[in-house]
C-alpha positions as CSV (number, residue, x, y, z in Angstrom):
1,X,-45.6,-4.9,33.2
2,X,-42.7,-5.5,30.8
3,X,-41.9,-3.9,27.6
4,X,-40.3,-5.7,24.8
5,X,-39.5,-5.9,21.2
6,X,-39.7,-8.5,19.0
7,X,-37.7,-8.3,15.7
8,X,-38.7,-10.6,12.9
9,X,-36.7,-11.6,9.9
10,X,-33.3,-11.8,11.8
11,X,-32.2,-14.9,10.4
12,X,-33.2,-13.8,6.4
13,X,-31.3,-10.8,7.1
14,X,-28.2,-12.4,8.6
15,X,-28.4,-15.0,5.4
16,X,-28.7,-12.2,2.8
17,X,-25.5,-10.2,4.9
18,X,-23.3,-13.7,4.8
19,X,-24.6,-13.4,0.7
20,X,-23.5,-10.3,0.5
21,X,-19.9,-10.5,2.2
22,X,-18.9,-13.6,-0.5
23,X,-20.2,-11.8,-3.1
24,X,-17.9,-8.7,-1.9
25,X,-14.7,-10.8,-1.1
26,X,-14.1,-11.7,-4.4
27,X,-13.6,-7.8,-5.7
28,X,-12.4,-6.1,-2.2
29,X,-9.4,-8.7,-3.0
30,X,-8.9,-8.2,-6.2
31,X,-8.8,-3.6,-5.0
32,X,-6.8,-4.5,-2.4
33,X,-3.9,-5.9,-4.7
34,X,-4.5,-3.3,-7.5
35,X,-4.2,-0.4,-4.4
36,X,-0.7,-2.5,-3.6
37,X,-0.1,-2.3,-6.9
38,X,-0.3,1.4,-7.0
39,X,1.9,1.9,-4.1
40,X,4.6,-0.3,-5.2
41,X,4.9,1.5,-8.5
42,X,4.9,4.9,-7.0
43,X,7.5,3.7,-4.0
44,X,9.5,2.5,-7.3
45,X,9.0,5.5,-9.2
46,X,9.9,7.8,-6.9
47,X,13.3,6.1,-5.7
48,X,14.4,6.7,-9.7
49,X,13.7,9.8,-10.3
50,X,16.8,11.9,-9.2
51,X,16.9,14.1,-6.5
52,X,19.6,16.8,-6.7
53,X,21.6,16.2,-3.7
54,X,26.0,16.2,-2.8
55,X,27.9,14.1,-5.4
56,X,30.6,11.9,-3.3
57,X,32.8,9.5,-3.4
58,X,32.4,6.0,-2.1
59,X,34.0,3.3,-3.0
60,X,36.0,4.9,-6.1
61,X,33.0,5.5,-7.3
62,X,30.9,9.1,-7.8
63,X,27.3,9.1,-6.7
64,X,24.7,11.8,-6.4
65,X,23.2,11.3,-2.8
66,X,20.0,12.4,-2.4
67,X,19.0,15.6,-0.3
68,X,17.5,14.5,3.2
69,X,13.6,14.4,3.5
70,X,14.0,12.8,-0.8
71,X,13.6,9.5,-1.8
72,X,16.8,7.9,-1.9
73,X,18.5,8.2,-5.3
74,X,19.2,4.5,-7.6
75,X,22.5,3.9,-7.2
76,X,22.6,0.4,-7.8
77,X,19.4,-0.7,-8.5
78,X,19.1,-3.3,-5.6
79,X,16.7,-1.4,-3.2
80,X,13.5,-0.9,-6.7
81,X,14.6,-4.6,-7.2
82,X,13.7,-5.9,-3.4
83,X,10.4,-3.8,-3.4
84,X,7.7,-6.5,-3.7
85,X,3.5,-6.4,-2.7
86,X,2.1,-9.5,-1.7
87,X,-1.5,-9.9,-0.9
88,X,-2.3,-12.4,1.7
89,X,-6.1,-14.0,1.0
90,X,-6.7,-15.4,4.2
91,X,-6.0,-12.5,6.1
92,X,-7.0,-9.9,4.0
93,X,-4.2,-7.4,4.2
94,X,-1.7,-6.6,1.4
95,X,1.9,-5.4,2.4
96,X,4.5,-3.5,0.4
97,X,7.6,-3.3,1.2
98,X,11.8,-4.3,1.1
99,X,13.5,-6.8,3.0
100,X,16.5,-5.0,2.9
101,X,18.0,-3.7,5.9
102,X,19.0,-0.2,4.6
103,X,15.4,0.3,2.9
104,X,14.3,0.6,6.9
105,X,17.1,2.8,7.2
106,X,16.6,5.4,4.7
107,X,12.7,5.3,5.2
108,X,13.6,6.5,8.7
109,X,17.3,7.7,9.0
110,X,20.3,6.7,12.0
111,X,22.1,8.5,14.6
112,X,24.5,9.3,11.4
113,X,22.1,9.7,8.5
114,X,19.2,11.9,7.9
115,X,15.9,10.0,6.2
116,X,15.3,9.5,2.7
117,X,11.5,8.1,2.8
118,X,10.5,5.9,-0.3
119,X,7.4,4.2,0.9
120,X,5.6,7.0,3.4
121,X,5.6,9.5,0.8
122,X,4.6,7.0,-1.9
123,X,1.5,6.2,0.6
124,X,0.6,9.3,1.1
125,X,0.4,10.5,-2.7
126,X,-1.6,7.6,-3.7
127,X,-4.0,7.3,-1.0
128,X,-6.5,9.0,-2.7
129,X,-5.9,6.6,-5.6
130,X,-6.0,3.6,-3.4
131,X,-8.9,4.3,-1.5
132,X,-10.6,5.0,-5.1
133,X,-9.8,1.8,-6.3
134,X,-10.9,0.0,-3.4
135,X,-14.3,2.2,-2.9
136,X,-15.3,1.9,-6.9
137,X,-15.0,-2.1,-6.5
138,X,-17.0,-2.3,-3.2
139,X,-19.5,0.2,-4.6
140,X,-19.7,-2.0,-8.1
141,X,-20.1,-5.4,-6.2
142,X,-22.8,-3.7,-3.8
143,X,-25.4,-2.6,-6.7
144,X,-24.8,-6.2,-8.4
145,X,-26.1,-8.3,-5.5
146,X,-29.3,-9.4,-5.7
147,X,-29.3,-9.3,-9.5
């Protein structure tokens, strides 16, 4: 004797999950950039506000470094201006982030220089936002389908 079960309504179900996924793409997208968004700003924000730190010379020129473990003080303004969040569509994924070599070291420090993180700290104060933003449109684009 053999036991089985047979599930009916597999294929509406899979039509009305397909329905649902387009009708979610459209707003996770639109979260996804506004969480980038949020992170860029705070990554931005945090590199100019000062940190107390030794004031040096470098170049005939005086600069307030900041203290190891802060943000990285603005000194010229190059690193806030090479900050940039894109959001790639097809893949899904947004990325913040500098090109710059010495953003990658002061996010994690050399052999010669103790780190001054910008973007991990930044992440890690506005995850909560992030997340927020991304659960309130996923949440809002659920109860509309089917309406």
């Amino acid at each position: 004797m053999r036991t089985h079960v047979v599930f009916k309504g597999l294929k509406k179900l899979n039509r009305q999950l397909d329905r649902l996924q387009k009708d979610i793409d459209a707003p996770a997208l639109k979260a996804l950039g506004e969480a980038a968004l949020l992170l860029h700003g705070e990554a931005v924000k945090s590199i100019q506000e000062r940190s107390p730190g030794k004031i040096v010379n470098v170049g005939g020129r005086r600069i307030q470094r900041s203290k190891p473990g802060d943000p990285p003080n603005t000194q010229t303004g190059r690193l806030v201006k090479s900050i940039r969040w894109v959001l790639n569509r097809t893949q899904k994924i947004a990325t913040v982030g500098s090109r710059l070599n010495y953003a990658f070291w002061l996010e994690f420090g050399t052999n010669k220089m103790e780190a001054r993180p910008w973007l991990r700290p930044a992440f890690i104060k506005m995850k909560d936002a992030m997340a927020e933003v991304y659960t309130k449109a996923i949440s809002a684009a659920i109860k509309g389908v089917g309406r």
